[in-house]
C-alpha positions in Angstrom: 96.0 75.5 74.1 94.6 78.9 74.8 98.1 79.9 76.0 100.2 78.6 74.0 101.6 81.5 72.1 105.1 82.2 70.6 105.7 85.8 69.7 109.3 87.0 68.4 110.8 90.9 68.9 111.6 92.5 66.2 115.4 91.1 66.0 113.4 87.5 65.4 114.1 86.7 69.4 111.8 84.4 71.1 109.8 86.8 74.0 108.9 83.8 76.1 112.0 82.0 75.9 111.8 81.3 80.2 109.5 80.4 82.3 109.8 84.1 83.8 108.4 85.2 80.8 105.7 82.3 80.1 102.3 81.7 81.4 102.0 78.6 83.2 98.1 77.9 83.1 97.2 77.2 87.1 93.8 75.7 88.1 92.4 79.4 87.8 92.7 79.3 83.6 92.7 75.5 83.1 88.7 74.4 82.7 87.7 71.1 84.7 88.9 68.5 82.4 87.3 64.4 82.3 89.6 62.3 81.6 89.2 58.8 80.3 91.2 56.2 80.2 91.8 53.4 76.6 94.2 51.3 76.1 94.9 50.0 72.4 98.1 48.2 72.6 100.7 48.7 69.9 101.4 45.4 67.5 104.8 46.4 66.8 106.3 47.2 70.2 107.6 44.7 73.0 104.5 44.0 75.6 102.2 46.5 72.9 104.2 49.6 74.8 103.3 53.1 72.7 104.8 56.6 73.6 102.5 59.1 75.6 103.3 62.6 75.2 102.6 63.3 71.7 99.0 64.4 72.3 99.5 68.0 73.5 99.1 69.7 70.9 96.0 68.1 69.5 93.6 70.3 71.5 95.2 73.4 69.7 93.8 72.8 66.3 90.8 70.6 67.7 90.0 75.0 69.9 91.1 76.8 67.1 88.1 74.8 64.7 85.6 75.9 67.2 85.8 78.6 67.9 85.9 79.5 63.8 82.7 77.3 63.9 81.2 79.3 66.3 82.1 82.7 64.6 81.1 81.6 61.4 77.7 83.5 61.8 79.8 86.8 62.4 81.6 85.6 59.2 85.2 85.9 61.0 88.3 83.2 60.2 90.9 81.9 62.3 94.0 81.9 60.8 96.2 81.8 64.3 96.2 79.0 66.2 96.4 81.1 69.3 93.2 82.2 70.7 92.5 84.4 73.5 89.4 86.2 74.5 91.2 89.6 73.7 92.0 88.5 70.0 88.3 86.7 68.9 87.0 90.5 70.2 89.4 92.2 67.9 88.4 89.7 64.7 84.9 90.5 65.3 85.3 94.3 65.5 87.2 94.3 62.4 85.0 92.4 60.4 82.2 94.3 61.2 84.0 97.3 60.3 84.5 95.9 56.8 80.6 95.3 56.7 
């Protein structure tokens, strides 16, 4: 979620449009993850079968909360879903500027 970003030129064209021109996270960004394992079966599907890739973009939201929460001292707000170290920097140096 700390990589997904979509910026657009100035003619309203997608910049990452390829994976040339996308970050694919490798095991050097991604953090060790724990995964578990639940199964609820649906009540409405043959054998209780649900889908299984609609959860990638919960995390987005779930990191962008955070790391407002932690911020929140500094009085900075997150209105971008798209975090990076770089960014959180430059929200902190500008609300101290306006301080």
């Amino acid at each position: 979620a700390m990589y997904e970003n979509f910026e657009y030129d100035e003619d309203g064209q997608l910049k990452s449009s390829t994976l040339v021109d996308y970050l694919v996270p490798t095991a050097l960004e991604v953090p060790d993850l724990v995964t578990e394992s639940m199964e609820t079966p649906s009540l409405f599907a043959p054998k209780g079968i649900k889908g299984v890739g609609e959860g990638g973009g919960t995390p987005i939201s779930a990191i962008a909360n955070a790391v407002e929460d932690a911020l929140t001292p500094y009085g900075v707000e997150i209105s971008d879903s798209h975090q990076n170290p770089q960014r959180i920097y430059e929200l902190i140096v500008k609300k101290r500027k306006k301080m």
